[in-house]
N, C-alpha and C positions, 0 to 999 in steps of 0.2 A: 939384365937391363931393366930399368924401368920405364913404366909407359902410365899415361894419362888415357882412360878408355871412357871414353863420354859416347851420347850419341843420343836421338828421341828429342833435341831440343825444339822442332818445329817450329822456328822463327817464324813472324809475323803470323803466327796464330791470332787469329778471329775475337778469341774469349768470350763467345758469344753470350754466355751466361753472365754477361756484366754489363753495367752501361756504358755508352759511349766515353765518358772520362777517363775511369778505370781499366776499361777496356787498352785502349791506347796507352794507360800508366804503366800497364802489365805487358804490353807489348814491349815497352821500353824498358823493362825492369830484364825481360829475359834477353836482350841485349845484352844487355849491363851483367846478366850473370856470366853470359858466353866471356864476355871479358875478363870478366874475375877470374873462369877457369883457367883462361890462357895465360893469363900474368902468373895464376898458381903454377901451370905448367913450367913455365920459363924460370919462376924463384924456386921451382923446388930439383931443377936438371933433370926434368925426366929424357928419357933416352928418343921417346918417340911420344906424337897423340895420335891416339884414333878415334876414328869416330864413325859408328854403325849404323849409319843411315838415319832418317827421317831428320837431318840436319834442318829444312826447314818445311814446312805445314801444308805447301803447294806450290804450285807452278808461280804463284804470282809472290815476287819476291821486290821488297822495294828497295831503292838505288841506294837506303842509308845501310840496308842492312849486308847488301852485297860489298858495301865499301868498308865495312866497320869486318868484316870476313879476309880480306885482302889486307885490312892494315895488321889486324892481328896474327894472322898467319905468318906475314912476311916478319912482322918482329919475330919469332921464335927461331932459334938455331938450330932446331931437330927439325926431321922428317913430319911430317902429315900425312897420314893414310885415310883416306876416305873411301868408303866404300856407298851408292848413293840407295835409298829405300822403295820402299813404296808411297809415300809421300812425296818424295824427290828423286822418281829416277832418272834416269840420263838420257836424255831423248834429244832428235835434232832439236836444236833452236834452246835448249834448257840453258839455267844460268852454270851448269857446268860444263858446257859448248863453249859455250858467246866469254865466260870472264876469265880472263887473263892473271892467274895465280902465279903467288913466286914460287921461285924454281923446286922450294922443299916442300912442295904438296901433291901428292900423288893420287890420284882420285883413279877407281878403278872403272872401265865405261861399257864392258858389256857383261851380257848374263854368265856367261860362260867360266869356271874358275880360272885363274889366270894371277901371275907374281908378279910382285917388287922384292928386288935384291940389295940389300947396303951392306956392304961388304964391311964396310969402318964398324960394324955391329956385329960382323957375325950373325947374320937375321934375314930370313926369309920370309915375307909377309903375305898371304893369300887370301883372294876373296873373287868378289863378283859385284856386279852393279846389276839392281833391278833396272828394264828397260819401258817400263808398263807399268801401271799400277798393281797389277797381279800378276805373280810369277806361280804359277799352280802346279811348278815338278820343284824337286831338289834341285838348286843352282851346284849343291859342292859336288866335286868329284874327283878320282884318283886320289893319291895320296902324298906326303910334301915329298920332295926333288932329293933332299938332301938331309935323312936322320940326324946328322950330326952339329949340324947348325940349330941356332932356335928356329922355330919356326911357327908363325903365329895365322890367325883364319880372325879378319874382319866380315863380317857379315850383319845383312840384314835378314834375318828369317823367322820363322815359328819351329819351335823345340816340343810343342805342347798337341799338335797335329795334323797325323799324316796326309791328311786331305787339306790341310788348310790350302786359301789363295795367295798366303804372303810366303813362297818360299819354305816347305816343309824342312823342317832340320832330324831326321830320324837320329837317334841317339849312336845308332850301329853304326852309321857312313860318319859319323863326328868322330866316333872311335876309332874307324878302321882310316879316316884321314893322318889321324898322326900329331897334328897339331901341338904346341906346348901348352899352348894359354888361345883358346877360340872368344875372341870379342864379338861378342853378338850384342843386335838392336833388335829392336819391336815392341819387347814385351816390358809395358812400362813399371810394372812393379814387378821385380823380377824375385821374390823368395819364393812363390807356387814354381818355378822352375828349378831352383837348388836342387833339390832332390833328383829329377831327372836330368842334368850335367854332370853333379858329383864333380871330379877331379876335371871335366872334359873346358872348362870356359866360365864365362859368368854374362849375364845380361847387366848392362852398365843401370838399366832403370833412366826415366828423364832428370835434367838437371832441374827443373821446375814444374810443378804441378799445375795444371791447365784446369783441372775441374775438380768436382767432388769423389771423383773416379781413380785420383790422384792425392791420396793425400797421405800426411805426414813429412815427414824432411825427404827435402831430394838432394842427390848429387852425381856425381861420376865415382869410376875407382884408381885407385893408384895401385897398378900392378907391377910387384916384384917378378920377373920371370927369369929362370935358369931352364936348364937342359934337364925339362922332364919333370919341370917344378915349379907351379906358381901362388906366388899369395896374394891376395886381393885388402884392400883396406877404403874401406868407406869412407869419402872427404862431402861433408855437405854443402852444396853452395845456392840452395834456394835461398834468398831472401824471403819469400812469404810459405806460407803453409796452410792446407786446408786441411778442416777439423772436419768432423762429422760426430753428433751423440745423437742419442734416444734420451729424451725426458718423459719420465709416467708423470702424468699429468695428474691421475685418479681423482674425484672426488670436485674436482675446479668448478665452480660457480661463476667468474666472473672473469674479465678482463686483466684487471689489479693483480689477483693470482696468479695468473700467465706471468704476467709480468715479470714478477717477483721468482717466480721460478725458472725465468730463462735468465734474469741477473745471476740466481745462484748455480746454474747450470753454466756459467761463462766463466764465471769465478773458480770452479770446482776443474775443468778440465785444463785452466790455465794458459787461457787465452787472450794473446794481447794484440796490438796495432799491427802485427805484422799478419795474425791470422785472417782466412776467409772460415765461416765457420756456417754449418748447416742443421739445422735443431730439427731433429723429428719429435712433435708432441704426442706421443700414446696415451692410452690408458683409457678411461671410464668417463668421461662428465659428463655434468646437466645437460640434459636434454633443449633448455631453453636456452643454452649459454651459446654465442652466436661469436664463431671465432675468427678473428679476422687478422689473417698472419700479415698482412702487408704494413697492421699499424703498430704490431708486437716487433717486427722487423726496420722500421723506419728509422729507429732509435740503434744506431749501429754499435752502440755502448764503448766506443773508440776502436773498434774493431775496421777494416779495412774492408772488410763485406760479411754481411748477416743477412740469411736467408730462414726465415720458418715454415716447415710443413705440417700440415695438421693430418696425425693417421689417427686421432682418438674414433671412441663409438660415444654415441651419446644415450648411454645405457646406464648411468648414475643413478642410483632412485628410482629407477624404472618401473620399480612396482605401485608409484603410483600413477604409471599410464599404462597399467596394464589393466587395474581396476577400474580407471576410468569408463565410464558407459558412453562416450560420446564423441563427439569426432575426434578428439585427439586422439583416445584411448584407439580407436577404430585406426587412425593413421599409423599408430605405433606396430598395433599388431600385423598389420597389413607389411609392414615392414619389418617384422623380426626377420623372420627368414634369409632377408637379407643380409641383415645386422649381423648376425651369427655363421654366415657362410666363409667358406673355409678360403673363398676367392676372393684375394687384397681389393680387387675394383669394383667386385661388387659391394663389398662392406662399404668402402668408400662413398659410391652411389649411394647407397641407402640412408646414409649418415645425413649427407646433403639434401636429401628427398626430406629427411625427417624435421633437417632446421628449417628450412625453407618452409613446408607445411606448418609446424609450431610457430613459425616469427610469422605467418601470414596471417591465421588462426587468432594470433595475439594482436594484430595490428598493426605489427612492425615495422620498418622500413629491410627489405630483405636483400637491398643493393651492397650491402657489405659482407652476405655471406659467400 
């Protein structure tokens, strides 16, 4: 059989990291993906979808996004398995109480493991519903009813540790369940887990990336499964993508510079209107060069969001505030120790101490640094 294995889409996510326009564009965009995937589901026959929890982002769920859930569900001719997260678990009063789904959606509603049977499959499907936002023991237990049917394990849990609060998944109780193909959610980039599932499952990863935390292409999987056999195949269906680089800065004197080297850093990683993209500037510069990422950022170069952070030191030429005999010279040294510690916030700190004192020292207006 095959199956659509999505899950981590956190509808009506916040996107807090954006403004209010965008914000709401991106709300509607990851919509629009849910849809995409279900129309893919429907054009391509898969057997069943599932989907492993954290469907949406919190308890507060608005009325388009509940209806746009119902209209697409009820179009599809297969089964629905849901299993609900820690983001969304099944609680009285939740919208998997109160909304009134068609008849092929099976949502599972307590902690407890417990089955759906489709006989017309051949297919036994197993899981659990978080009831709380932390579930702090193993939900899975025993092992499947019947070896000889497929038999599949939707879940939301952690694979990655035994103490965790979201539902520990120990690799031994996955094995000694029995499972063909374990659909699991949580973990949103899911290759740091490959290696500990191996043959046992896959984490589907979110259909859309929410932050910098996320990035690269997202999608769901298309899982072929038989008796004691499954392949997985990666179908992408974010519309946007977030970048992340380091730019070494070295040697920068002025603003123009910058500039010209986050053009060529935009260019070089091959980013277009679909990306959000976030530049860290490292490296060495002038000490008097006063950088001001909000106006290097303003200029979104047709990108759909740019963000710049500044991690340089302002340790360029330093040797000549080191010879200096006078207050600057005096400011610098007072601050090396900083500048050179091995601790990211404190270098930071002291970066800032140092333009701050140089641009006051000079005259400057120091409301931009």
């Amino acid at each position: 059989m095959k199956i659509l294995h999505t899950g981590d889409l956190h509808l009506d996510s916040p996107f807090a990291g954006l403004d209010i326009s965008r914000a709401e564009r991106r709300r509607r965009e990851l919509r629009e993906t849910f849809s995409r995937m279900m129309r893919y589901a429907g054009d391509v026959g898969v057997d069943m979808v599932v989907i492993s929890g954290d469907l949406f982002d919190s308890a507060f769920i608005t009325r388009e996004t509940v209806s746009l859930l119902i209209r697409e569900f009820s179009a599809l001719s297969c089964p629905v398995v849901i299993a609900p997260g820690n983001h969304d678990p099944y609680t009285a009063g939740s919208v998997w109480e109160k909304t009134v789904f068609s008849d092929n959606v099976h949502i599972f509603k307590d902690n407890e493991t417990s089955c759906f049977s489709f006989e017309s499959l051949g297919c036994d499907v197993y899981g659990y519903a978080f009831t709380s936002a932390y579930e702090t023991e193993c939900r899975l237990s025993g092992s499947v009813g019947n070896p000889e049917r497929i038999n599949l394990l939707v879940a939301h849990g952690d694979v990655t540790s035994p103490i965790s609060k979201y539902a520990p998944l120990p690799h031994a109780v996955l094995r000694a369940f029995g499972a063909d193909y374990a659909a699991l959610g949580h973990v949103h980039t899911p290759v740091a887990t490959e290696s500990i599932l191996k043959d046992l499952g896959a984490y589907c990863g979110c259909p859309e990336g929410r932050d910098f935390g996320e990035c690269g292409e997202k999608g769901a999987l298309i899982v072929d499964v038989e008796k004691g056999f499954a392949k997985t195949e990666f179908v992408r269906f974010s519309k946007r993508v977030y970048l992340t680089c380091e730019l070494n800065v070295d040697g920068a004197a002025d603003m123009t510079t910058l500039g010209a080297a986050v053009d060529s850093c935009i260019e070089e990683i091959g980013a277009g209107e679909e990306s959000l993209v976030r530049i860290v500037l490292s490296g060495s510069v002038s000490p008097s060069l006063v950088i001001n990422t909000e106006a290097l950022s303003e200029n979104t170069r047709g990108l759909f969001h740019l963000e710049i952070e500044d991690a340089t030191s302002p340790t360029w030429n330093a040797e000549l505030l080191v010879s200096d005999r006078g207050i600057r010279g005096e400011l610098y040294r007072t601050l090396l120790p900083g500048l050179e510690s091995e601790d990211a916030e404190e270098r930071r700190t002291a970066a800032l101490a140092l333009r701050y004192g140089l641009a006051a020292l000079a005259g400057e207006d120091i409301s931009d640094i």
